[in-house]
C-alpha positions as CSV (number, residue, x, y, z in Angstrom):
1,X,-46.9,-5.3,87.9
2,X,-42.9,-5.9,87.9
3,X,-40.7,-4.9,85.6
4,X,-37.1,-6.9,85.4
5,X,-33.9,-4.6,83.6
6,X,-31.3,-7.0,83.4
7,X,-28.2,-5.4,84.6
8,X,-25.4,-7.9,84.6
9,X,-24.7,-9.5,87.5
10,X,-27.6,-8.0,89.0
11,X,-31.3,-7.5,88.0
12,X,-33.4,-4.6,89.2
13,X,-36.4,-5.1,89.8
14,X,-39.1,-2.0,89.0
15,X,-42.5,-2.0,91.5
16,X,-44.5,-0.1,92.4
17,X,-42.7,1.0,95.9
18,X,-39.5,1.7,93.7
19,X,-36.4,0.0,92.3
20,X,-34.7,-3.2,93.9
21,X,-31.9,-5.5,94.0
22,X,-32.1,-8.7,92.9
23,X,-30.0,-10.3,94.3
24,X,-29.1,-8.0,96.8
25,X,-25.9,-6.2,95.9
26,X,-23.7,-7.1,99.0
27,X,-21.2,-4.1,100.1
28,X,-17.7,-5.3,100.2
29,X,-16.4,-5.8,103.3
30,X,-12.3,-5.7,103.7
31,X,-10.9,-7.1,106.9
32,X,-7.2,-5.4,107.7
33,X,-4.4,-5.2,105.3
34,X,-1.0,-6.1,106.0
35,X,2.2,-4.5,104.1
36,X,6.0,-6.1,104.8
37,X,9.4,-4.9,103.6
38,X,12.7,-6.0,104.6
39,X,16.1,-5.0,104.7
40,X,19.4,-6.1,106.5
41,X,22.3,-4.8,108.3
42,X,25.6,-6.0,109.9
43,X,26.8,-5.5,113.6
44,X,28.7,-6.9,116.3
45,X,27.1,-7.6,119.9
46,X,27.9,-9.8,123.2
47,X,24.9,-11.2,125.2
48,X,26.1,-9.6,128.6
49,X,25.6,-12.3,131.5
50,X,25.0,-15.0,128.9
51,X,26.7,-18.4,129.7
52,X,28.0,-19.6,126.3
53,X,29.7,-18.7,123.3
54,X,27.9,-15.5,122.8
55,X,28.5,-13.9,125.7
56,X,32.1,-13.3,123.8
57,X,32.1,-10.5,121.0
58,X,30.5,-11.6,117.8
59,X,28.5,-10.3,114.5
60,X,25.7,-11.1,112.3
61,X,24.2,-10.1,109.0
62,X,20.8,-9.8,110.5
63,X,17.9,-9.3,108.0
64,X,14.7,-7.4,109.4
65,X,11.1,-7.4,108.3
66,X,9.0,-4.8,109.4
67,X,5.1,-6.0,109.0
68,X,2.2,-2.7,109.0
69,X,-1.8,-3.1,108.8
70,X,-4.5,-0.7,108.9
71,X,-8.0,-1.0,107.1
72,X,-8.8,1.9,105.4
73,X,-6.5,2.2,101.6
74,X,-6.0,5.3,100.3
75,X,-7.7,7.1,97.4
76,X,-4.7,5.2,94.9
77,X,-5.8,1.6,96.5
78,X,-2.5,1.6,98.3
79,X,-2.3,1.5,102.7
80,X,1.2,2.8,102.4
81,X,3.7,3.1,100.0
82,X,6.6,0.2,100.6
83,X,9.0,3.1,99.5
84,X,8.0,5.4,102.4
85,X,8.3,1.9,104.6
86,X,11.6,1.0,103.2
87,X,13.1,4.4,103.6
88,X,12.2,4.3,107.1
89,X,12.9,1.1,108.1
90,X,16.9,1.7,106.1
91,X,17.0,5.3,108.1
92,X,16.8,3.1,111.2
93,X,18.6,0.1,109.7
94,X,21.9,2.6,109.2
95,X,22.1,3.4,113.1
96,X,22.9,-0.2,114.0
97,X,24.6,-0.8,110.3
98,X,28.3,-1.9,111.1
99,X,28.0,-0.8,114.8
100,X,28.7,-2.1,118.0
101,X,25.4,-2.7,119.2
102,X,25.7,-2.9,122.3
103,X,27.2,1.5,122.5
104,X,23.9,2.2,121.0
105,X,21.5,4.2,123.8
106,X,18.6,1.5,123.5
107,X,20.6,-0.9,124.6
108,X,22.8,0.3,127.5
109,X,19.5,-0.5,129.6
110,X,18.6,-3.8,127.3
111,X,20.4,-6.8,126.1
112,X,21.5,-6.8,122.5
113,X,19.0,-9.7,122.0
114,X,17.5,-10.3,118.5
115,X,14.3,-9.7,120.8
116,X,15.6,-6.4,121.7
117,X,17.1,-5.5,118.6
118,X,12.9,-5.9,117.3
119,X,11.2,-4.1,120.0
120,X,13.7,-1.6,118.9
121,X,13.2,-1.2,115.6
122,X,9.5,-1.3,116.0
123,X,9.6,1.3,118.6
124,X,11.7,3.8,115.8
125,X,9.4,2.8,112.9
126,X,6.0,3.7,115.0
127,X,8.0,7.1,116.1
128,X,7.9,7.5,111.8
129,X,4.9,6.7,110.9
130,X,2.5,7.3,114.1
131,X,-0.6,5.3,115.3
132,X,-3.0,6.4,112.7
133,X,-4.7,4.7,109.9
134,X,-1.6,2.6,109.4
135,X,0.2,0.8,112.6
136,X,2.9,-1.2,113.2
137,X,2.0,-4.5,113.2
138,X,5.3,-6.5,113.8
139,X,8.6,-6.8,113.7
140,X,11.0,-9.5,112.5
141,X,15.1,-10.1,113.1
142,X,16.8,-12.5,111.8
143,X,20.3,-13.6,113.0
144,X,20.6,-15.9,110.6
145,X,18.3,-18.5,108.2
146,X,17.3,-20.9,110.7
147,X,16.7,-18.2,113.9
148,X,14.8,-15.0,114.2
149,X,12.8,-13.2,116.8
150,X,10.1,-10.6,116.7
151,X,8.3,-8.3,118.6
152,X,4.5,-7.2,117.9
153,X,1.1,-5.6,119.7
């Protein structure tokens, strides 16, 4: 003998080896979450060795989005709070904000590349925030609208 309680959206079925599912409640399953911010700063560089224009001292107001994931959300639902990423990502921002990038330790053994420029600022970010539950996923820089770089793992 079966009995059905109707417990919406699933029905549990009494029998006589116990209580089951019907349907089958299904776990959830979450893949990986992914959490952005972005911020921008302004500096001057030369491409050293480059044949062309910017090979001669220039600037941009570059723009930088910094991309984290990890699967497991804390006990508030949240991976990471964006203010603990944006507070990083400005702390690192402010070395290179209004600077001559290419004076800058990093880069007396790297080109002041937009490439550089994100292998660099992922490199300081995952310094902050480890290789725990939440990891660096990516970085973005932007020299302008039309042309960015990024570096990720």
């Amino acid at each position: 003998m079966f009995y059905a309680l109707r417990l919406t959206p699933y029905s549990l079925l009494l029998t006589p080896y116990g209580l089951l599912d019907f349907p089958p409640s299904r776990a959830i399953e979450y893949g990986m979450f992914t959490l952005c911010v972005k911020d921008s700063f302004a500096a001057a560089h030369r491409l050293v060795g480059y044949k062309g224009k910017c090979e001669e001292l220039h600037g941009h107001n570059f723009t930088v989005e910094v991309c984290v994931a990890g699967q497991q959300l804390q006990d508030d639902g949240m991976l990471i709070d964006f203010t603990v990423l944006k507070d990083h990502l400005h702390e690192i921002l402010d070395i290179l904000d209004h600077k001559y990038i290419n004076d800058i330790p990093f880069f007396s053994g790297h080109a002041s590349s937009a490439e550089y420029i994100a292998m660099y600022v992922f490199s300081e970010m995952e310094k902050r925030i480890g290789k725990g539950r939440v990891s660096m996923r990516k970085v973005r820089v932007w020299e302008s609208d039309r042309a960015s770089a990024s570096y990720e793992r």
